[in-house]
C-alpha positions as CSV (number, residue, x, y, z in Angstrom):
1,X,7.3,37.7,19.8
2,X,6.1,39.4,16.3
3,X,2.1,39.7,16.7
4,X,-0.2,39.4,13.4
5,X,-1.5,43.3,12.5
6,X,-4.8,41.3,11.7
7,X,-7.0,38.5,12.4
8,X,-6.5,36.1,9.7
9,X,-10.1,35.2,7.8
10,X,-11.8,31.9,7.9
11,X,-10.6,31.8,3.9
12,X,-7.0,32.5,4.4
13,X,-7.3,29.7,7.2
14,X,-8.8,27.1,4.8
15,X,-6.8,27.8,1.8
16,X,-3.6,27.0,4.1
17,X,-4.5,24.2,5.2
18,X,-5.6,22.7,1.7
19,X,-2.5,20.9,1.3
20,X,-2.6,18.7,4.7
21,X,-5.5,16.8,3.6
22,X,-5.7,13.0,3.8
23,X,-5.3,11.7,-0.3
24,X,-6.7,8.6,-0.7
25,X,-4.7,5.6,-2.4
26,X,-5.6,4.8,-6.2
27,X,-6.0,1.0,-6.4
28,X,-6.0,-1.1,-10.1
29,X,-6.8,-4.6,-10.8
30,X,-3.6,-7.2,-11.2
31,X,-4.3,-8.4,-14.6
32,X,-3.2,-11.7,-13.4
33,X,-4.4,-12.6,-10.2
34,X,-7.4,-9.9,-9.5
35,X,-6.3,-8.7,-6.6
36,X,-6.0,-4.7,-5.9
37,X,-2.1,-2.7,-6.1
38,X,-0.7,0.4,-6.8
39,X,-0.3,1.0,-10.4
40,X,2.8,1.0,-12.0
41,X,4.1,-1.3,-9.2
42,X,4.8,-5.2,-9.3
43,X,1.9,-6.8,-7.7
44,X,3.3,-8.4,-4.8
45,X,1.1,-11.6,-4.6
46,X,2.0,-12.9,-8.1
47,X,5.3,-11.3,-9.0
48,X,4.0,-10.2,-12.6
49,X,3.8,-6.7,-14.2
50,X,2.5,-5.5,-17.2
51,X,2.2,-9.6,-18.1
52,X,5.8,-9.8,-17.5
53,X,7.2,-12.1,-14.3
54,X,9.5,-9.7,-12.4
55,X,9.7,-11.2,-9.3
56,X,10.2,-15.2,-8.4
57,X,7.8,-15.5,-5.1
58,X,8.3,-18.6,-3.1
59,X,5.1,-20.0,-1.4
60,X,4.6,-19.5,2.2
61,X,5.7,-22.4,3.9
62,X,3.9,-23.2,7.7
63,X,5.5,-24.5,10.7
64,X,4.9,-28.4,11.4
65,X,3.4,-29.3,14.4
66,X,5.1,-31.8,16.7
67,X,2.5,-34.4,15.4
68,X,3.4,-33.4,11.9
69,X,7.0,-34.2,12.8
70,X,6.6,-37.6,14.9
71,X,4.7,-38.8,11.8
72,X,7.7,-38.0,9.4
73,X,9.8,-39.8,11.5
């Protein structure tokens, strides 16, 4: 196997490894419902972006219990 001529300095070390640090995601307001996305994505609780309505979310809908049910019935 091809040995190094030299012992690599602390510098040379760093400076490669410069490029694997952890970047930390930018967050933005929605203008519409507050909460914190990506920018330049459609938020994904209310559907808008830049004011516009892109996406038509449906409400979550929950399970009935069996009590729920015997009481429709």
């Amino acid at each position: 196997m091809a040995e190094p001529k030299k012992k690599l300095s602390r510098t040379r070390s760093r400076q490669r490894r410069s490029h694997d640090k952890i970047i930390r995601i930018n967050l933005v307001e929605c203008k519409k419902c507050k909460s914190m996305i990506r920018p330049h994505i459609v938020c994904k609780v209310c559907g808008y972006y830049k004011g516009e309505k892109i996406l038509d979310l449906k409400e979550k809908t929950t399970k009935k219990t069996d009590e729920e049910n015997l009481k429709d019935e």
